[in-house]
KOLLORO-129804 format. One record per residue: x, y, z of N, C-alpha, C in turn; residue in three letters. Coordinates in steps of 0.05 Angstrom, whole numbers, padded with zeros to 5 digits, always signed. Example, Ala and Ser with C-alpha at 12.3 -4.5 7.8 and 13.67 -1.06 7.14 Angstrom:
BEGIN
+00264-00114+00156+00246-00090+00156+00264-00066+00156ALA
+00257-00045+00142+00273-00021+00143+00258+00001+00157SER
REM end
This chain:
BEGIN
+03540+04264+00205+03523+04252+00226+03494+04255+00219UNK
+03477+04230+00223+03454+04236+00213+03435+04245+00231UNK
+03414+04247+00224+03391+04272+00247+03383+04249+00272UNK
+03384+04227+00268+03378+04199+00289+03406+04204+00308UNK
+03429+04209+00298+03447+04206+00316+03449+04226+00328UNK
+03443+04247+00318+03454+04280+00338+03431+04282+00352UNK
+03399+04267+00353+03385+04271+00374+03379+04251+00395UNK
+03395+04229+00395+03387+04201+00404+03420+04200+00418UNK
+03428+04213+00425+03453+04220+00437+03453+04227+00471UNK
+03457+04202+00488+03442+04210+00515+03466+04233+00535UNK
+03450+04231+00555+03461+04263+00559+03494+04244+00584UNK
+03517+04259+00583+03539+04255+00594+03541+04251+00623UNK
+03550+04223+00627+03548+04216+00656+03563+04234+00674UNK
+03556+04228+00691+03560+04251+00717+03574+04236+00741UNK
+03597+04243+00746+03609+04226+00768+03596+04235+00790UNK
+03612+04209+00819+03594+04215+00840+03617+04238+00842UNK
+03609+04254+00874+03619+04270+00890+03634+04264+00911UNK
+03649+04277+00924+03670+04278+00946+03643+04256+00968UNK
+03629+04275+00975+03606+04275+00997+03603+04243+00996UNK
+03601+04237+00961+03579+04203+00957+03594+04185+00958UNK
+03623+04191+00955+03647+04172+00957+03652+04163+00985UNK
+03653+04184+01002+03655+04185+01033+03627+04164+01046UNK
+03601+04173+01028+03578+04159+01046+03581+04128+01034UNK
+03598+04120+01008+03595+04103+00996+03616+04087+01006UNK
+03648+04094+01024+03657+04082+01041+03655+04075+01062UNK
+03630+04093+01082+03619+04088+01100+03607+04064+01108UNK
+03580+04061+01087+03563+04041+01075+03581+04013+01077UNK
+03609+04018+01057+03617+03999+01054+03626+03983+01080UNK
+03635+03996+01089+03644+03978+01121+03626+03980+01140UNK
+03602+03992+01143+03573+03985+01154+03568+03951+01145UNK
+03563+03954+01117+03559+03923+01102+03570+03908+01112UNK
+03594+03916+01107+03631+03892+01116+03627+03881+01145UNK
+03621+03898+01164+03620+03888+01188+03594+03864+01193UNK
+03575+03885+01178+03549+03867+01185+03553+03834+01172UNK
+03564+03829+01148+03575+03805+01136+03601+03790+01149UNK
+03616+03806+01145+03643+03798+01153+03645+03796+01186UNK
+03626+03810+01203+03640+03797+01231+03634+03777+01245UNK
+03604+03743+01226+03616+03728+01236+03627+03711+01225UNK
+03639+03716+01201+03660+03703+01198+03695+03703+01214UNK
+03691+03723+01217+03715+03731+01234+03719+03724+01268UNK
+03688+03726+01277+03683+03716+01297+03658+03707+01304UNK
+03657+03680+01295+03629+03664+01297+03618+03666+01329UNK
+03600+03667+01331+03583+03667+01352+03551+03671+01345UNK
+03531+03658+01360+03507+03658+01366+03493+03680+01378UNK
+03487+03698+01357+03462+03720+01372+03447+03712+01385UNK
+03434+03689+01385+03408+03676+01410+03418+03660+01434UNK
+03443+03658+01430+03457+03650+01452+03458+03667+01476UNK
+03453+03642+01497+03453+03671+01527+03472+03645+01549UNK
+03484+03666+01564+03501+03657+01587+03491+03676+01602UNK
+03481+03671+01622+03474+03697+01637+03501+03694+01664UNK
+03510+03677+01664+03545+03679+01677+03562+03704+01664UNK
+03551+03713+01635+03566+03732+01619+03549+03759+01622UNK
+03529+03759+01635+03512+03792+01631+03530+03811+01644UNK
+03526+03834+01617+03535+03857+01619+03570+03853+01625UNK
+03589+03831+01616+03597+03826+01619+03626+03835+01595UNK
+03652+03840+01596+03665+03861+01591+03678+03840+01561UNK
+03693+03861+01542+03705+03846+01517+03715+03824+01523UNK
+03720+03804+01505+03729+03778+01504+03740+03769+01474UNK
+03748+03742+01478+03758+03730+01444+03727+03729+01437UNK
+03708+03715+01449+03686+03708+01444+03667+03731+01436UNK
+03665+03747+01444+03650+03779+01442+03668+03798+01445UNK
+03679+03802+01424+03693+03833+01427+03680+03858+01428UNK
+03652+03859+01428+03636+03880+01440+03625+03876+01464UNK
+03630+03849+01477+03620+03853+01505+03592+03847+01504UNK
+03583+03835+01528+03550+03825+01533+03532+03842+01532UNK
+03503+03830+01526+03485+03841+01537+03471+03839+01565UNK
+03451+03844+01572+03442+03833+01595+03427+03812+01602UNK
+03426+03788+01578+03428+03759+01582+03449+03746+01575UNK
+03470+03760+01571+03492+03746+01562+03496+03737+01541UNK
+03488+03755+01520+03491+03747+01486+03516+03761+01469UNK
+03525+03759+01460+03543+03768+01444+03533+03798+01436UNK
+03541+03823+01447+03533+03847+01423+03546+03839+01397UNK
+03566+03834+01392+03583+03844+01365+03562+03822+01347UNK
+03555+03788+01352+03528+03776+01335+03513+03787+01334UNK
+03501+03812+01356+03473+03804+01347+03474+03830+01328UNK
+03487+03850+01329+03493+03880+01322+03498+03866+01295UNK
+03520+03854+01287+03525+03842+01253+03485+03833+01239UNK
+03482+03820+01262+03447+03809+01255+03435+03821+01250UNK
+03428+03843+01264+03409+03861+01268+03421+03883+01243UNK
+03447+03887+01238+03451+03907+01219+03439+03887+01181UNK
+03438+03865+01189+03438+03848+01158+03412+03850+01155UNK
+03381+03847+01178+03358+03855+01175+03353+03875+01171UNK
+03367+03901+01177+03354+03925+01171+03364+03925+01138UNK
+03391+03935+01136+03392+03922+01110+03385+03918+01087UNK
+03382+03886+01095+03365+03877+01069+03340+03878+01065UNK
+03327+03891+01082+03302+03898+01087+03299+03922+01072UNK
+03307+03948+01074+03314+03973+01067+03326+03962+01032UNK
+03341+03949+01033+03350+03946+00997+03326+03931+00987UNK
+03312+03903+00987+03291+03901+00990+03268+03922+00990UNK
+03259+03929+00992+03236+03958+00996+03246+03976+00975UNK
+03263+03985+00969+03275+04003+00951+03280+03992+00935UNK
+03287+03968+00920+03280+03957+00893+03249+03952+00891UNK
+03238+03947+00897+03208+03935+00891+03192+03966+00894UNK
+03197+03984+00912+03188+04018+00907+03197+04024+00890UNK
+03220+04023+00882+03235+04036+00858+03219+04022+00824UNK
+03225+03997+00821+03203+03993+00802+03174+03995+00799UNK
+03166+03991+00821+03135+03998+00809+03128+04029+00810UNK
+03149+04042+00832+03142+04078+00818+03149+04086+00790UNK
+03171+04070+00786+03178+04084+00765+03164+04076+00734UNK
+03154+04057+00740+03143+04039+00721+03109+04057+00713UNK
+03096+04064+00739+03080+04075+00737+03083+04106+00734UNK
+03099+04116+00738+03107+04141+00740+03109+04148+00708UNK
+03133+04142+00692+03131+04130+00664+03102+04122+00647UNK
+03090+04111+00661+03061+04110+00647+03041+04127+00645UNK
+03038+04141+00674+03021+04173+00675+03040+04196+00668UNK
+03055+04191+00654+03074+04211+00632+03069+04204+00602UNK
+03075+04176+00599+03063+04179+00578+03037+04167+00562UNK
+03017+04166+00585+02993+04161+00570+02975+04194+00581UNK
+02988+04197+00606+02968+04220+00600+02931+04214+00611UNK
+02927+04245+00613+02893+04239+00608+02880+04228+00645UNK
+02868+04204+00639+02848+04189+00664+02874+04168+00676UNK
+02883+04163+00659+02907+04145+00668+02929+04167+00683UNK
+02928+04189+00681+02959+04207+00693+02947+04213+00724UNK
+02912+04225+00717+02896+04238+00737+02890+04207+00760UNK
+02890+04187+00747+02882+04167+00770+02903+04155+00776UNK
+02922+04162+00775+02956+04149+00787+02959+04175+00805UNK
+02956+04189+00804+02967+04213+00814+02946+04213+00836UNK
+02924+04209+00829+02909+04217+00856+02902+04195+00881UNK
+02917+04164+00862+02926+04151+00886+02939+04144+00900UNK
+02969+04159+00891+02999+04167+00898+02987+04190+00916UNK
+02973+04211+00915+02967+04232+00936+02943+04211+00964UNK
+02938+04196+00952+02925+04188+00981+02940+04166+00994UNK
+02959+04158+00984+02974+04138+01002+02998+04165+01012UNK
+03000+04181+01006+03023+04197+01015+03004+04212+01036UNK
+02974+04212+01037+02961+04229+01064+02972+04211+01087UNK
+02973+04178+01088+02977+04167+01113+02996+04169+01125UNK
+03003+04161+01146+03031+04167+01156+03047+04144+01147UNK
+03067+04147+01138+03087+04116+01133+03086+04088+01163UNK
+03092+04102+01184+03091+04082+01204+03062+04068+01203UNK
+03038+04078+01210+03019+04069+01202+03001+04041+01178UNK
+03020+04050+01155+03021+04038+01137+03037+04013+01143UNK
+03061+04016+01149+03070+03986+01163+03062+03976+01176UNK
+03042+03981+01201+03024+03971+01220+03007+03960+01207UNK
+02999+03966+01188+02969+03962+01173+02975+03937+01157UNK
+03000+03935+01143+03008+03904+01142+03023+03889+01158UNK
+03032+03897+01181+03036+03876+01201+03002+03867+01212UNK
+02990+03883+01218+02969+03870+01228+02950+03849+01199UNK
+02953+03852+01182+02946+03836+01157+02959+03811+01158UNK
+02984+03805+01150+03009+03794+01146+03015+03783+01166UNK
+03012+03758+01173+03027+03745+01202+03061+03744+01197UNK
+03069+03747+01175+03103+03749+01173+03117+03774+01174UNK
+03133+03774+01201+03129+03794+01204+03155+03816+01181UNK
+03175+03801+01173+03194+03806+01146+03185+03824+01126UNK
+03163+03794+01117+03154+03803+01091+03127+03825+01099UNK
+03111+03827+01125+03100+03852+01122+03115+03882+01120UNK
+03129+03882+01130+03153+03900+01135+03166+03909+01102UNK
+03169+03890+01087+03179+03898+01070+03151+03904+01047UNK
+03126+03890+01038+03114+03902+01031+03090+03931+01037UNK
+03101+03937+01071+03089+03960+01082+03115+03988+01071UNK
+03130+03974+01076+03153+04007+01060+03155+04012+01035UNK
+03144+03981+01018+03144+03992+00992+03121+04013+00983UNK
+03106+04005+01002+03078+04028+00997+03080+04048+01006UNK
+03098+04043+01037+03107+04072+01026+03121+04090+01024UNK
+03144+04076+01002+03164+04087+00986+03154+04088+00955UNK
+03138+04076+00942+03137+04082+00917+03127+04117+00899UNK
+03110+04118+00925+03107+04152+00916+03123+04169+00914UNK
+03145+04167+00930+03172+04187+00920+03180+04178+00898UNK
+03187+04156+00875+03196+04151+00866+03168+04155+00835UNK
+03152+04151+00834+03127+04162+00820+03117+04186+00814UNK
+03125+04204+00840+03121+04235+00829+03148+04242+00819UNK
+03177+04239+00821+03193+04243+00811+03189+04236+00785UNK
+03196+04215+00773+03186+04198+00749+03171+04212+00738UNK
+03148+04221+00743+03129+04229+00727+03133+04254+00721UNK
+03143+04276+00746+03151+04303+00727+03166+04306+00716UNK
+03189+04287+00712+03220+04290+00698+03203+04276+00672UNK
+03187+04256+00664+03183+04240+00640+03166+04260+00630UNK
+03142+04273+00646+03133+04301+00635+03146+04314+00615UNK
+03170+04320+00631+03187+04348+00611+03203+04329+00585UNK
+03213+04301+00602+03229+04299+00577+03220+04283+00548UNK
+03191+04278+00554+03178+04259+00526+03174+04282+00513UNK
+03170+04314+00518+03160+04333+00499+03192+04352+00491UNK
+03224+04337+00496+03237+04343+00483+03240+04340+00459UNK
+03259+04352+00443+03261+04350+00411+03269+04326+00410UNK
+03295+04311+00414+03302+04293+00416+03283+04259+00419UNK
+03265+04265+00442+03247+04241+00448+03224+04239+00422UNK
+03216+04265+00414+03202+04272+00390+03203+04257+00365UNK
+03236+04265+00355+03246+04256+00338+03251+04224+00338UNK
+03255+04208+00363+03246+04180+00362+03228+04173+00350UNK
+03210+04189+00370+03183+04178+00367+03174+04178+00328UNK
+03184+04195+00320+03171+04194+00299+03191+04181+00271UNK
+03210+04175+00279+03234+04157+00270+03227+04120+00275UNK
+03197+04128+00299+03188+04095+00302+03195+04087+00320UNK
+03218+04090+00340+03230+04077+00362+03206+04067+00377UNK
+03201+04051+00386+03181+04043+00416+03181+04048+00442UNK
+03172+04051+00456+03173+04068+00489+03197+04047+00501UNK
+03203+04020+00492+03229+04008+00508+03254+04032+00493UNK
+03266+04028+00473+03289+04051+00465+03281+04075+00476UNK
+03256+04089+00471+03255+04112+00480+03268+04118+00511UNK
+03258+04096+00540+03264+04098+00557+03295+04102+00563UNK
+03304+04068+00545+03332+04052+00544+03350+04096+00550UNK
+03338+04095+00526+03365+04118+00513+03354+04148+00515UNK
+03332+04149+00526+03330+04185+00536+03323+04178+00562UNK
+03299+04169+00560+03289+04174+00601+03305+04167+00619UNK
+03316+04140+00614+03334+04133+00639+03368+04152+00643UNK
+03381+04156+00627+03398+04175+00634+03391+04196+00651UNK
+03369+04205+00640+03366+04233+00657+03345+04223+00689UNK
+03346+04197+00693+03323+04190+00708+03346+04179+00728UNK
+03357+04174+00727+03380+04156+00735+03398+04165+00765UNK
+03414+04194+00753+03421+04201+00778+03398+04209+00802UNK
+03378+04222+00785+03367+04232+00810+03347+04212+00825UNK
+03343+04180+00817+03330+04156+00830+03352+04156+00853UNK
+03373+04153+00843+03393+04151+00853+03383+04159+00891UNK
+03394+04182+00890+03377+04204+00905+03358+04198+00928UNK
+03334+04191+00912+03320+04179+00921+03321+04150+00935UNK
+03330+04135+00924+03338+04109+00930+03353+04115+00963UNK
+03370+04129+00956+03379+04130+00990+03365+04137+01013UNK
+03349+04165+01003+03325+04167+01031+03319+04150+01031UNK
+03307+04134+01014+03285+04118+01021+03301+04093+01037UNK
+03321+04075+01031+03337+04065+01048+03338+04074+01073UNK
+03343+04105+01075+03349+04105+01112+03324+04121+01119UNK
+03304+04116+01103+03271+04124+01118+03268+04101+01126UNK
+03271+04081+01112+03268+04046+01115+03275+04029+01141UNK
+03310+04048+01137+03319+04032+01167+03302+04051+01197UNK
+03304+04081+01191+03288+04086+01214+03263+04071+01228UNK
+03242+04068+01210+03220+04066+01209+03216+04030+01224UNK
+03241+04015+01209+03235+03989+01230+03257+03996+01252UNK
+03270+04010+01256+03272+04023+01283+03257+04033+01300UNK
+03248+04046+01294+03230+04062+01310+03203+04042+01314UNK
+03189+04030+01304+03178+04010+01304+03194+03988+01331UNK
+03207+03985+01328+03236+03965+01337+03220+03978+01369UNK
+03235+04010+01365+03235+04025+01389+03211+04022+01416UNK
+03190+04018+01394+03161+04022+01408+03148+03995+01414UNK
+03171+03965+01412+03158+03946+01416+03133+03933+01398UNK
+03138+03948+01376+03114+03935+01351+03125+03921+01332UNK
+03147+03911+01326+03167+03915+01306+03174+03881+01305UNK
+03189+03876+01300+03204+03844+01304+03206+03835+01331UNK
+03188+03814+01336+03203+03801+01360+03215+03790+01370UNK
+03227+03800+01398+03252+03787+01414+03241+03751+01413UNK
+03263+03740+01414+03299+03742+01413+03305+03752+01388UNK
+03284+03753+01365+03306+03768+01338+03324+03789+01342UNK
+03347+03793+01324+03357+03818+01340+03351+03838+01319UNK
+03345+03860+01325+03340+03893+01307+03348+03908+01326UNK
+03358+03936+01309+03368+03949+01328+03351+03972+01345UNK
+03325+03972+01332+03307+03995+01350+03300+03971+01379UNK
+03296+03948+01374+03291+03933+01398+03323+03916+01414UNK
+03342+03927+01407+03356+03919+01426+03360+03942+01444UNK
+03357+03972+01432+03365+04004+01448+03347+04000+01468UNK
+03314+03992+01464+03291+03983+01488+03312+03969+01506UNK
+03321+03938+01502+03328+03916+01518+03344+03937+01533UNK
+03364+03945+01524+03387+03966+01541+03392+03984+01544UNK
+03359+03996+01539+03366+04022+01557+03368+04022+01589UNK
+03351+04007+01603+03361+04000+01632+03389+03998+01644UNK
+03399+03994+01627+03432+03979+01634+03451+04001+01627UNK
+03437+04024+01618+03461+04046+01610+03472+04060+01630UNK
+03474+04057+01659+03501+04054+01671+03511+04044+01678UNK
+03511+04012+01678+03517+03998+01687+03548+03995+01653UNK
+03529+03991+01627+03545+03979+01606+03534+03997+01591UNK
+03538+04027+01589+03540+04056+01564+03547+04040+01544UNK
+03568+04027+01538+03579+04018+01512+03553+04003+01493UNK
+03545+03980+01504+03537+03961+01499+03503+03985+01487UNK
+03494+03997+01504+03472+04019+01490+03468+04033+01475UNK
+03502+04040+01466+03511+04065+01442+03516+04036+01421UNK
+03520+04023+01426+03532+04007+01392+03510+04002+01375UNK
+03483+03997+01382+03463+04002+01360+03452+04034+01349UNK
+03466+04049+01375+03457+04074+01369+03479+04084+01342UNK
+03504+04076+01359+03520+04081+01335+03523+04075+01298UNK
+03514+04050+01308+03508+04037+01278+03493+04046+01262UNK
+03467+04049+01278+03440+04070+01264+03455+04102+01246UNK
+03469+04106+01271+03480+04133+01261+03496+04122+01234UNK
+03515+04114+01237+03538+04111+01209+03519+04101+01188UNK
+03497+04090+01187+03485+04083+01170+03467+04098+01161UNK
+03450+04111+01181+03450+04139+01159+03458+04160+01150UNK
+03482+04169+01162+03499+04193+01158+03507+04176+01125UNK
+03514+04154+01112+03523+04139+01096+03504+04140+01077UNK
+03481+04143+01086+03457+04140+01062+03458+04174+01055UNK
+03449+04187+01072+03448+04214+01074+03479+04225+01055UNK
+03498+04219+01058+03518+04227+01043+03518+04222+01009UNK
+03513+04189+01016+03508+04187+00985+03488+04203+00966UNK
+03460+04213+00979+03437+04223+00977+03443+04259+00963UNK
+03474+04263+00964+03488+04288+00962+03474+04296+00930UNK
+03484+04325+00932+03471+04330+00900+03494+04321+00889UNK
+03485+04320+00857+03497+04309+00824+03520+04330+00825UNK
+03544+04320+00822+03558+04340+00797+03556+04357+00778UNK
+03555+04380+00770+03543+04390+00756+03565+04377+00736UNK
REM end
């Protein structure tokens, strides 16, 4: 074996865990429902019968009305596909440009490490909610502000990670020995950094998904967020909280959803295998 192969040898994948399999079946039928239920049962989230408010299961709504008479089980599938793809959205586009930059103030070092770093520490002083406000009020859309307000601020978790793991691992023997064998920073990454970079994005990737869905929740919650008739689920818990004795059910099903969907992120988010 020659000295290129015994150091250019990436390090042994790591299966998931009990915990990530469980959050990763979770997820899966979170998804399933949000896709799959209207195909199974078509109906109109912006549809209203108010002959149907607060009105009990049916063929038509197997979750039962709201209090204009809309379908829960549409708008709950709706509202679960916005948060979503919103949250997967945000966490790819955080995820590359932290890591991209993270990777760069590792290995250039110097004014370039000190001026990434010190403007990853001042977007991490603001508060995240804030920061989405700051491009909703910029941004008349309110989607795409939403999704470029969480990438800002999600990319700093994924940048200070990056950067102390590329820290330690460009000054291994192995990355060394590339380097001076000629490889270019694409192989170098391909076949040392990203292995070891990999599970623990991983990781990351999930908070930041269910910081994502909170955050246009909670937003949702406070009436700043997407507006009605869209459906989300921090602004349908507003629409019905009034009605929670009249129709408890119909108030817990976004609560519920919220829950399974982050207990699902949060599971996957479990530590590595050793």
């Amino acid at each position: 074996m020659s000295l290129s192969d015994a150091t250019l040898t990436p390090a042994p994948a790591r299966g998931p865990t009990r915990a990530q399999w469980a959050g990763g079946a979770i997820l899966i039928l979170v998804a399933g429902f949000a896709w799959g239920a209207p195909l199974l049962v078509p109906g109109d989230p912006l549809g209203q019968s108010l002959l149907n408010s607060l009105g009990p299961p049916d063929a038509a709504a197997p979750f039962g009305y709201d209090h204009l008479g809309r379908s829960l089980m549409a708008r709950l599938a709706a509202a679960l596909r916005l948060s979503l793809v919103l949250a997967a959205a945000a966490v790819i586009s955080a995820g590359i440009l932290g890591v991209a930059l993270g990777v760069l103030a590792a290995w250039r070092g110097g004014w370039t490490d000190r001026g990434l770093s010190l403007m990853s520490d001042s977007v991490l002083a603001l508060p995240g909610l804030l920061m989405v406000l700051i491009m909703g009020a910029i941004i008349p859309d309110t989607a795409l502000a939403f999704w470029i307000g969480l990438t800002l601020v999600l990319w700093v978790e994924y940048f200070r990670l990056t950067r102390a793991a590329c820290a330690r691992l460009l000054a291994a023997p192995g990355v060394q020995a590339s380097r001076l064998l000629g490889f270019g920073p694409v192989y170098v990454f391909r076949r040392h950094l990203w292995p070891e970079l990999a599970p623990m994005l991983l990781t990351v990737a999930a908070f930041g998904a269910a910081t994502a869905i909170m955050l246009v929740a909670a937003l949702g919650f406070v009436s700043v967020g997407f507006r009605a008739p869209r459906p989300e689920l921090g602004q349908m818990m507003v629409e019905l909280l009034p009605y929670y004795r009249e129709a408890p059910m119909a108030l817990f099903a976004p609560v519920i959803a919220i829950f399974l969907t982050i207990l699902a992120l949060n599971l996957i988010a479990q530590g590595r295998r050793a």
